[in-house]
Every structure is written in C-alpha cells, then in structure tokens.
C-alpha positions, 0 to 999 in steps of 0.5 A: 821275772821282773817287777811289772808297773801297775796295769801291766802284767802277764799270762804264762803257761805251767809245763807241771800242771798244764794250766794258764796263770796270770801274773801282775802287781796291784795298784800298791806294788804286791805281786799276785799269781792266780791260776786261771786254767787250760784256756789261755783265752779265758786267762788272757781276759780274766788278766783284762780285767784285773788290770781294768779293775787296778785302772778303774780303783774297783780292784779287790785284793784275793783272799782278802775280800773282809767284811766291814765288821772283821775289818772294824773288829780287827782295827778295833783290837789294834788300838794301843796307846789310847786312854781307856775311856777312848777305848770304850767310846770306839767299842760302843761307837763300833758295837752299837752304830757301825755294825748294825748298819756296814756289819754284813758288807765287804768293807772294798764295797763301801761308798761315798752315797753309803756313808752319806746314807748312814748320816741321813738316818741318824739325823732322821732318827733323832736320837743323837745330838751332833757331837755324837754324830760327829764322833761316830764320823771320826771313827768310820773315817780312820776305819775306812784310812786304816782299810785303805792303807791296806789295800782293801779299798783303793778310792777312799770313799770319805770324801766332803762327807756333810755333817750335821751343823753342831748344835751348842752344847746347854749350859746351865750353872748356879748363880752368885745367889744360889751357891751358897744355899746349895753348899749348906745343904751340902755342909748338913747332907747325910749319906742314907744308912745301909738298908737291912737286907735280911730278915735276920738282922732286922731288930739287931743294932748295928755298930755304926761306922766311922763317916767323914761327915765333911767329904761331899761339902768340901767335894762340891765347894772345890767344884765351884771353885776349881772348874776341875772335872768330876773324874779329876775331882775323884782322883785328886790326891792329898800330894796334888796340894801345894800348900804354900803356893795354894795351888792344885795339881790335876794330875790323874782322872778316875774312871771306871774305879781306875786312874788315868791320866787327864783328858789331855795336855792341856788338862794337866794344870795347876789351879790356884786355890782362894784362901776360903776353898784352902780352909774347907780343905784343910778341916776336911783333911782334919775330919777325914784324918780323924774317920781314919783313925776310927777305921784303923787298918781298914783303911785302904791307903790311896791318898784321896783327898775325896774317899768313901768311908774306908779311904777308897775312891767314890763311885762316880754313879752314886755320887752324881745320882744319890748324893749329888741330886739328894743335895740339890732337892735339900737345897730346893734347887732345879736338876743339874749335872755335876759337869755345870758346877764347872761351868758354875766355876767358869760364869764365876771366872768371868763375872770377876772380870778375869782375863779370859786367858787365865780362864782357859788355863785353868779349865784346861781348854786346849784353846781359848775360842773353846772357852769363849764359845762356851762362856762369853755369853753366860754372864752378859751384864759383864759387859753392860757400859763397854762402849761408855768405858772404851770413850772414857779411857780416851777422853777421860785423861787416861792417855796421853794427849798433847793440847792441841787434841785437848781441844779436840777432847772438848769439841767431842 
C-alpha cells in the first residue's frame, strides 16, 4: 500500500481473522495499523477520529502514551557530553521541581495554562530566587522540545511563557580598608587540631602532623587578586603558573573531589599575576615543599598549588564553613561568601580604573554587559568629576583646534 498524506488514511477488512483495521500515518509520517474489529461502521469512525485528532494537534501515538516522569527520567538518562556539575543541577531540578508537580501526568496532556501554573506557584510560594526559577524553566523547555521531537506532543505548549522579572543578584566585597585586616588574619589562622574521638586516646600525646601553615593565606590572597572561582582555585596546579610572564592558567575546576574543565570557554583564561601575589605564591610553594618532605610517601602527588595536609585537594565545604568564616570572625569582619573575594577582586579592577574589557577577560565573563551589570555600580566615586574631565579634554589643549576655535574655547 502506498504511503497516505497526513490526514488520509484507510479502513481494510482482515479475510484471516474477520476484523476491520484502520490504516494511516500521523502527523510525523509513521505508519500506524490498529485492529478496530467486526463492525466496519465503529472502524470507519474510530479512523474519523484519528484523522481529526492529527487535524486538531491532539493525537496521541499508541502504546506510547508516557507519563511526565518516565519521559524526564528517560531524557534525563540521555544527557551525555555535559559537565558533571549540569548533570546534578538537571537531576535536582528534575527530582525536586518537576516531578512532584507534572510526575503523574501524560506528558501529551501538558499545556500551555499548566506550565504557567506551575511558575505562578513557585512565585507564590517564595522560596526560590528568579534565576532559579529561570533555570528550572530552561530545563521544562528542552523536555517538552525533546517529547515534541518524538511525537509525544505535537503543539509545543512552551509558548510566550512569562517568567518572573530577575532580580539583581547581591554583591557584597571587602573594601581597600578592610582586605589587608582579613589577609592577616589569614597569615595567623590555624586549622582547629583533630578532636579525640575515643576514650582510649584521651591522655595519649599524639605525634602531631606536618601542616603547610601558608596554604589558606596564600589561597585567599590569589582570590583577591585573581577574581578566580573557588573551584578553579581548588584545581590550580603548580604547572598552571608561568612564571616568567607572571601569568595563571584556569584550566580545571574541582568539584565534588573530581576535576573538570572550567564553566565555559570563556573561563579558560590567563590571569596576570601582580609581583605581590607572585611573592605569596612562591614562599608557599617553599613552605608547602617543605610539610611535603616531613610527610614523605604519604603525600598523594597532584600538584595542587592549594592542597590539604598530605597533597590531596581541600574540601570545598570545610573550606568556605570552617576555615573561611573562622578567618573572617579573627578578623572582625561581617559574613560573606568566598564567591564575594571575586567580586572583592572585580570593585578592585575597576576602582584602578582598568579598561572594563580587560575586567571581563580576566573574570571569564562571556560577554562584557555581564561585567557591567554586575559591577559598574560597585565603585561610583570612580566616576565623581567625568563630565569635568570629558570638558577638560576638550578645551583644555588636549586636542587639536585651529585659532579660530581658540576663540571659541575662550568664549566658552
């Protein structure tokens, strides 16, 4: 039998089993042959209505009618080529937003007023901030693209969906005044000894072990002053340094104890590196060469630059909730993220007056209005008597007049 054109198809009668079957191609040009039974009027209009159903965009492929969550589970499982971190961000967005609210339902039954639904009640509910809102919404859509691609919904209901207004993000950073005090308190923190766990070995004395007393001074201080991320700074590597350029390679990020490659292109960057911060790194270095001796074949050999105790990569957690905090309440300083010591690095940029340009490339922005949204603002006096100075340059012999204009410069 030839192919049939969408909406076409035809009712045949089977001589071996005496029953009618309808016989017609959907809407994406797959063959379908479903056996109705021995009346030929309730085959004729069971056919009716697939066709009308093809017509309308409310078909539904046979034996294929899955449900929102087999479908996300299924697209889920065929995610490969993104980063770990992307992976764990899907599954949490799929697990603890999706699911409980589409699970249960036939993913060919979600619409546009269901979707819209679900954004309202997570506006209501308050609990997320916009940008999470957002990246939920990115998900459902390539969901629902995916479902469509496969004929599971044939009118895409991810239409002029209206998201909620994103809000600015908060940034917060040292100030000129305020780093130095918190990078001394830094130079004296101690990590806390380990705490005796048995009470077998209380009044023993322990054989202390060799620590690199320099790792969360010099860890902290190339924060400042490289902008770099903290999983970036967790992955550096002694072979990221260039030492006779004085630049840093980010090359890998850390996460969840594995390496990966940075967020983006963009994130692949070479930051200069000042001759303070290259001081700091090299007595490090000496130090760190030094707990490594002490340690000997203990030491696990993955040439980070900041490693705990025996050479293996900090833990992220302990680092911004142990260390980090501890640091900052030595220092008598308000609570911050790790993540501000980037944006400490970026007001820093801009109050030198670099060329907002260069900011961007060594923060790893992927475009320049993603460093102006975020940190124009953060340093305002930057740009207290502009329109003093932009007269100046004019009338002030820094460009070329003839006599003439002279005139008019005096006049002015």
């Amino acid at each position: 039998m030839g192919k049939k054109l969408r909406g076409q198809g035809s009712v045949r009668l089977r001589e071996d089993t005496g029953k009618y079957v309808i016989d017609y191609y959907d809407n994406l040009g797959k063959r379908h042959v479903e056996t109705v039974g021995t009346n030929k009027k309730q085959a004729v209009d069971k056919l009716t209505e697939k066709m009308n159903q093809i017509r309308t965009g409310t078909y539904r492929t046979p034996g294929e009618e899955k449900t929102f969550k087999e479908f996300a589970e299924k697209w889920l499982a065929g995610k490969v080529g993104i980063k770990d971190a992307t992976k764990t961000s899907y599954e949490g967005i799929v697990n603890n937003h999706l699911l409980p609210y589409f699970g249960a339902g036939r993913i060919g039954d979600l619409k546009r007023e269901n979707i819209r639904d679900f954004v309202k009640t997570k506006v209501d509910e308050g609990k997320l901030s916009s940008k999470s809102i957002h990246n939920i919404l990115l998900v459902i859509h390539q969901i629902i693209d995916d479902a469509q691609i496969e004929g599971l919904i044939t009118n895409n209901p991810y239409i002029k969906i209206e998201k909620p207004k994103r809000e600015k993000p908060e940034v917060d950073y040292l100030s000129t005044q305020e780093i130095p005090v918190f990078l001394k308190a830094a130079q004296t923190y101690r990590e806390p000894k380990e705490k005796v766990t048995k009470i077998t070995d209380r009044g023993k004395k322990k054989k202390e072990k060799p620590t690199c007393e320099t790792t969360m001074h010099a860890l902290f201080f190339t924060a400042i002053f490289t902008g770099m991320r903290r999983g970036e700074l967790l992955g550096l590597q002694w072979g990221d340094i260039d030492w006779i350029k004085e630049k840093i390679h980010v090359k890998r990020s850390l996460y969840k104890g594995g390496f990966q490659s940075p967020k983006s292109d963009y994130s692949k960057r070479a930051i200069d590196m000042g001759p303070r911060l290259t001081e700091v790194i090299k007595e490090h270095r000496a130090k760190q060469n030094e707990t490594r001796l002490k340690v000997g074949n203990s030491w696990a050999d993955h040439d980070l630059i900041f490693s705990n105790n025996e050479g293996y990569p900090l833990n992220a957690d302990n680092l911004y909730h142990r260390d980090f905090k501890a640091i900052l309440k030595k220092a008598g300083l308000r609570n911050i993220r790790i993540h501000d010591l980037r944006h400490t690095f970026a007001s820093i940029m801009i109050a030198a007056g670099h060329n907002p340009k260069y900011v961007q490339t060594q923060l790893g922005h992927s475009s320049i209005k993603t460093t102006l949204d975020f940190y124009t603002h953060l340093m305002p006096e930057t740009y207290v008597g502009a329109a003093q100075k932009s007269e100046d340059f004019v009338f002030n012999g820094n460009v070329l007049v003839t006599s003439d204009e002279k005139g008019f410069q005096r006049k002015c």
